[in-house]
KEZAZA-987632 format. One record per residue (C-alpha): residue in three letters; x, z, y; residue number from 0. Coordinates in Angstrom, 1 decimal. Example, Ala and Ser with C-alpha at 12.3 -4.5 7.8 and 13.67 -1.06 7.14 Angstrom:
<recs>
+---------+--------+--------+--------+-----+
| residuo |     xx |     zz |     yy | num |
+---------+--------+--------+--------+-----+
|     ala |   12.3 |    7.8 |   -4.5 |   0 |
|     ser |   13.7 |    7.1 |   -1.1 |   1 |
+---------+--------+--------+--------+-----+
</recs>
This chain:
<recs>
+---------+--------+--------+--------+-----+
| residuo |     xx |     zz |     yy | num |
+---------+--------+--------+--------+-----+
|     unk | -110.0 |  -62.3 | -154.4 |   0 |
|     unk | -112.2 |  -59.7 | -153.2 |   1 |
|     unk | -111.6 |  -56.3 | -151.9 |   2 |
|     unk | -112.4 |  -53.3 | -153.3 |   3 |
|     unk | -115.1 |  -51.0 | -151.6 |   4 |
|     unk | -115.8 |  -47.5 | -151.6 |   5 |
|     unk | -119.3 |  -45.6 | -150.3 |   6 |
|     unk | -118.3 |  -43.6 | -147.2 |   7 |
|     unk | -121.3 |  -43.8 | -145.0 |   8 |
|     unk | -124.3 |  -42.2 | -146.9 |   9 |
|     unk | -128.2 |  -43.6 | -145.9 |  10 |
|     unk | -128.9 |  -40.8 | -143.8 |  11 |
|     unk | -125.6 |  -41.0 | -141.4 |  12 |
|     unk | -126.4 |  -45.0 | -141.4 |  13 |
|     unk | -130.2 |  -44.6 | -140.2 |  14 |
|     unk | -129.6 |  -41.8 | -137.7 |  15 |
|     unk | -126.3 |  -43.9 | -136.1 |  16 |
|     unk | -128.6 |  -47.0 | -135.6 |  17 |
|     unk | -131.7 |  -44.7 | -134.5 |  18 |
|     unk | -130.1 |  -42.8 | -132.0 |  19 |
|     unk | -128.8 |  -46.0 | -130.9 |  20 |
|     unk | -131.9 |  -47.6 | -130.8 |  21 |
|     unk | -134.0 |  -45.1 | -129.2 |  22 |
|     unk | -131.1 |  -44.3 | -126.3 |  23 |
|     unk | -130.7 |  -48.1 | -125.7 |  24 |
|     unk | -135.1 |  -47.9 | -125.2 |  25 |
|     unk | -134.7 |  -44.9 | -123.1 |  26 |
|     unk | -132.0 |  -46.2 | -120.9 |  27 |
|     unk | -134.2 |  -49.8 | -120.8 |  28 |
|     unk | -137.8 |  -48.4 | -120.0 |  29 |
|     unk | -136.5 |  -45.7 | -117.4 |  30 |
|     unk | -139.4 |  -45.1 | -114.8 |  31 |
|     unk | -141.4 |  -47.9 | -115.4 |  32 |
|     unk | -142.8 |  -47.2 | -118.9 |  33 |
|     unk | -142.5 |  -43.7 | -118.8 |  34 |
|     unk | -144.4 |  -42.5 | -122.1 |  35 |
|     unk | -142.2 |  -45.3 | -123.8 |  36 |
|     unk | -139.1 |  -43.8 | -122.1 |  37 |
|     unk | -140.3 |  -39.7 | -123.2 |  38 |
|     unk | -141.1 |  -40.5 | -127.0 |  39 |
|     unk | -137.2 |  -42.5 | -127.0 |  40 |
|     unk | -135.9 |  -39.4 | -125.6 |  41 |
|     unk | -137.8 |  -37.1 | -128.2 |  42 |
|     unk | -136.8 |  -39.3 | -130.8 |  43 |
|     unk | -133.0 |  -38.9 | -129.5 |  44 |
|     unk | -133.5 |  -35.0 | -129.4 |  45 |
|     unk | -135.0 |  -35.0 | -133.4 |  46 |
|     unk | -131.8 |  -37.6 | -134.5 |  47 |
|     unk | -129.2 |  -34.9 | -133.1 |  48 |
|     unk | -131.1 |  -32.3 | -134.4 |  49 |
|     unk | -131.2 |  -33.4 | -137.8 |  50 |
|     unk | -127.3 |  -35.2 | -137.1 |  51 |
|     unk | -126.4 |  -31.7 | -136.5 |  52 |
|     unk | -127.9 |  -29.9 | -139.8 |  53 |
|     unk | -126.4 |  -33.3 | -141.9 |  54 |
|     unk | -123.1 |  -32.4 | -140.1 |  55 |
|     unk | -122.6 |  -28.7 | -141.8 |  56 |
|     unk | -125.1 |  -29.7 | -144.8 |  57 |
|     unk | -124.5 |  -33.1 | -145.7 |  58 |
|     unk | -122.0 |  -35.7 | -148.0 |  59 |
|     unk | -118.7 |  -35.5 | -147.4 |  60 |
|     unk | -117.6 |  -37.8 | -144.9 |  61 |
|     unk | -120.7 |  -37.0 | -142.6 |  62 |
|     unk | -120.0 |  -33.2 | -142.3 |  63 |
|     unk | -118.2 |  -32.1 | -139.2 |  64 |
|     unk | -115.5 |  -30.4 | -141.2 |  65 |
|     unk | -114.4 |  -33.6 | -142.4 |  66 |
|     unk | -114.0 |  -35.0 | -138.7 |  67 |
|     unk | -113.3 |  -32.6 | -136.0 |  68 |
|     unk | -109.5 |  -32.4 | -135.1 |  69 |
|     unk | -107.4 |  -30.8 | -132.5 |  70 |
|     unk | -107.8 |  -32.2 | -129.3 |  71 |
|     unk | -103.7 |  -33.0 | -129.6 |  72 |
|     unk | -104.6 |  -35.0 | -132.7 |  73 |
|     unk | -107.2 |  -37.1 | -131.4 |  74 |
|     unk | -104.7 |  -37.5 | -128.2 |  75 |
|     unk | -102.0 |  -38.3 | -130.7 |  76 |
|     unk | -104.2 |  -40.9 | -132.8 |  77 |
|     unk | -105.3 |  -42.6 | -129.6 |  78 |
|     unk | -101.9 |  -43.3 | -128.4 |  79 |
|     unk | -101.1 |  -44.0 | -131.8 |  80 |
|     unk | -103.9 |  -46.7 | -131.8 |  81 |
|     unk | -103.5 |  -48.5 | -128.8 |  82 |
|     unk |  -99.8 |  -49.2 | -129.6 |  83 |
|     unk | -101.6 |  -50.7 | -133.1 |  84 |
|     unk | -100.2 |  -48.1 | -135.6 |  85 |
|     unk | -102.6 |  -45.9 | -135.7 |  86 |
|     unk | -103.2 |  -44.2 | -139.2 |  87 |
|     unk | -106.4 |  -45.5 | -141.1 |  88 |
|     unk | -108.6 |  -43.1 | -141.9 |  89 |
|     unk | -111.6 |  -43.3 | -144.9 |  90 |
|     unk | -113.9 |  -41.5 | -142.9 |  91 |
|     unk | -114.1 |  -40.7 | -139.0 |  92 |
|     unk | -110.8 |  -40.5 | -137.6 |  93 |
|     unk | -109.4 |  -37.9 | -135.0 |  94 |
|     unk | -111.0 |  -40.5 | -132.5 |  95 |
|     unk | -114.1 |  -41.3 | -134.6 |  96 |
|     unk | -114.8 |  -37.3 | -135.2 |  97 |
|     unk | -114.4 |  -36.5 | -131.0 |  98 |
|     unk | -116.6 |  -39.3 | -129.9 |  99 |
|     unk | -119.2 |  -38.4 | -132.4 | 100 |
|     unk | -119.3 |  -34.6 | -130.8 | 101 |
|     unk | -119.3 |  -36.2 | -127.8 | 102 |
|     unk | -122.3 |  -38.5 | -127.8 | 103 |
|     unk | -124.3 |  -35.8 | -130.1 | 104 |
|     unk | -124.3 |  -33.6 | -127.4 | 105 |
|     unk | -124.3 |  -35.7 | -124.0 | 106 |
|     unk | -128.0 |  -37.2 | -126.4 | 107 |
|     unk | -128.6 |  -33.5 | -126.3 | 108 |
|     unk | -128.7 |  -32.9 | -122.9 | 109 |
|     unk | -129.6 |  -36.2 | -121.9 | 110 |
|     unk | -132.7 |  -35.3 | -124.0 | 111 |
|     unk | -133.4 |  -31.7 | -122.7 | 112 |
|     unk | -132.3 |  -32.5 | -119.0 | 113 |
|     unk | -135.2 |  -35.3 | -119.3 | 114 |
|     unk | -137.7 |  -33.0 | -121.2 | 115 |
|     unk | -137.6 |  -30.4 | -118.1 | 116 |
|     unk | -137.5 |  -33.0 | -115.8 | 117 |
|     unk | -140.8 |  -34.1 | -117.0 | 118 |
|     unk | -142.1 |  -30.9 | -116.1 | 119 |
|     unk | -140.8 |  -31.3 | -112.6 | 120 |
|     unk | -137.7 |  -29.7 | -112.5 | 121 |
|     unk | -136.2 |  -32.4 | -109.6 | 122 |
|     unk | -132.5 |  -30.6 | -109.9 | 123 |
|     unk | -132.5 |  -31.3 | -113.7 | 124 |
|     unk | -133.8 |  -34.9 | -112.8 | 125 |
|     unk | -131.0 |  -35.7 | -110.8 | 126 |
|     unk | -128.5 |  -34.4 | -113.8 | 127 |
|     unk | -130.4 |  -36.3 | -116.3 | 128 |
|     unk | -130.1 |  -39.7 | -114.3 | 129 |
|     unk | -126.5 |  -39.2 | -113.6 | 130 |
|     unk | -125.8 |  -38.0 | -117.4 | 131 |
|     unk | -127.7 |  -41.1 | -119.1 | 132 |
|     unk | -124.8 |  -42.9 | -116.6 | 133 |
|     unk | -121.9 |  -41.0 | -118.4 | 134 |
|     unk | -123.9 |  -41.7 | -121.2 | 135 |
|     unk | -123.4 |  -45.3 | -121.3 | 136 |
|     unk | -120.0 |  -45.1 | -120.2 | 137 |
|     unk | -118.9 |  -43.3 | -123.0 | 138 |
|     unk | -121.2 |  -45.4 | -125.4 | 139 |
|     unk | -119.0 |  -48.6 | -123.9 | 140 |
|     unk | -116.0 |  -46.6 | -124.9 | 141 |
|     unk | -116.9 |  -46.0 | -128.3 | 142 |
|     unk | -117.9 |  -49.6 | -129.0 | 143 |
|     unk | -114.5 |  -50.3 | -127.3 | 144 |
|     unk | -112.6 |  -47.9 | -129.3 | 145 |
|     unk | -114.6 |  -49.2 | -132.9 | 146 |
|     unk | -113.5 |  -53.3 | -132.0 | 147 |
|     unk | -110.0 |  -52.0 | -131.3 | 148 |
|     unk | -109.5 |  -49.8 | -134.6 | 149 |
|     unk | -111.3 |  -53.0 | -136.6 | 150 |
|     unk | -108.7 |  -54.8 | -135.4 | 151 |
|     unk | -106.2 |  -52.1 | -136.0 | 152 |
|     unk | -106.9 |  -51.4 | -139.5 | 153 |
|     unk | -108.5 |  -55.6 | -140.0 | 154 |
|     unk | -111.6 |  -54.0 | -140.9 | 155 |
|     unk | -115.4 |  -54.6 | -139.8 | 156 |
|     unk | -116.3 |  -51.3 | -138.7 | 157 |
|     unk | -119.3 |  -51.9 | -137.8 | 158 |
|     unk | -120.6 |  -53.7 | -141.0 | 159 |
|     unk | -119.4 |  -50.5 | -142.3 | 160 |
|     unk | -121.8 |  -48.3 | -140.5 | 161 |
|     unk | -124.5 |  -51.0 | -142.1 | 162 |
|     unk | -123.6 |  -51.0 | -145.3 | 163 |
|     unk | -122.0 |  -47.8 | -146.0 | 164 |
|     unk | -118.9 |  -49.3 | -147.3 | 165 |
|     unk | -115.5 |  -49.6 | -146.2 | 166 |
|     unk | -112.2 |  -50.9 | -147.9 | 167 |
|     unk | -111.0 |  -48.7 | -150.4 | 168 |
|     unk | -107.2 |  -49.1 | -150.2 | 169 |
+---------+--------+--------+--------+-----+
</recs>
């Protein structure tokens, strides 16, 4: 018997998720010692949010931020809802899904920025772009956290999703 799939995840959402991944996870691996390697990462993190941002108010349906941005009570509420393993399934980002996505969109921002005027020697801004690529991978460890947990949650390969585009349709 197999499942029935529906299109959630558009191209564009797919290739900038796995980019931005990419090109932080190059950044965060080069550091000082290939410097020009670790610069072009971070200007390829600064054009993904950029163009993640436009797709957000311009873009398909599920990848706009209307679709995903919710009360900070409601993300609270679906957390606690989650870890007890009743959270409510949702097609596209849930309350969870839409904060973390804010949240990495814009600590890539400033990562990017902070490391663009530290490169022009700024030292201040170098300090705050060291320590932010730390919070950085924090939160990153959370977010692959939270997506293994709500796979489990909802007995669905999230992940795959954000390859293929497709999730279950029921």
């Amino acid at each position: 018997m197999t499942t029935a799939t529906i299109r959630v995840w558009d191209p564009l959402v797919r290739i900038l998720h796995w980019t931005l991944a990419g090109a932080f996870l190059v950044a965060w691996l080069t550091g000082d010692e290939l410097a020009a390697v670790h610069l072009a990462a971070g200007y390829v993190v600064l054009a993904v949010v950029g163009v993640r941002t436009l797709w957000g108010i311009a873009g398909s349906r599920h990848a706009r931020f209307s679709d995903f941005i919710y009360r900070p009570a409601k993300v609270l509420a679906y957390l606690g809802d989650l870890v007890r393993f009743r959270g409510k399934r949702y097609l596209g980002h849930s309350p969870a899904d839409g904060a973390m996505t804010v949240l990495l969109l814009g600590l890539a921002a400033a990562i990017s920025w902070s490391g663009i005027e530290a490169d022009a020697g700024n030292h201040l801004l170098e300090e705050i772009h060291e320590s932010l690529g730390n919070i950085a991978i924090a939160v990153v460890a959370l977010h692959i956290g939270g997506v293994l947990l709500a796979s489990l949650v909802h007995r669905e390969n999230l992940a795959r999703a954000m390859v293929t585009g497709n999730k279950r349709a029921d």
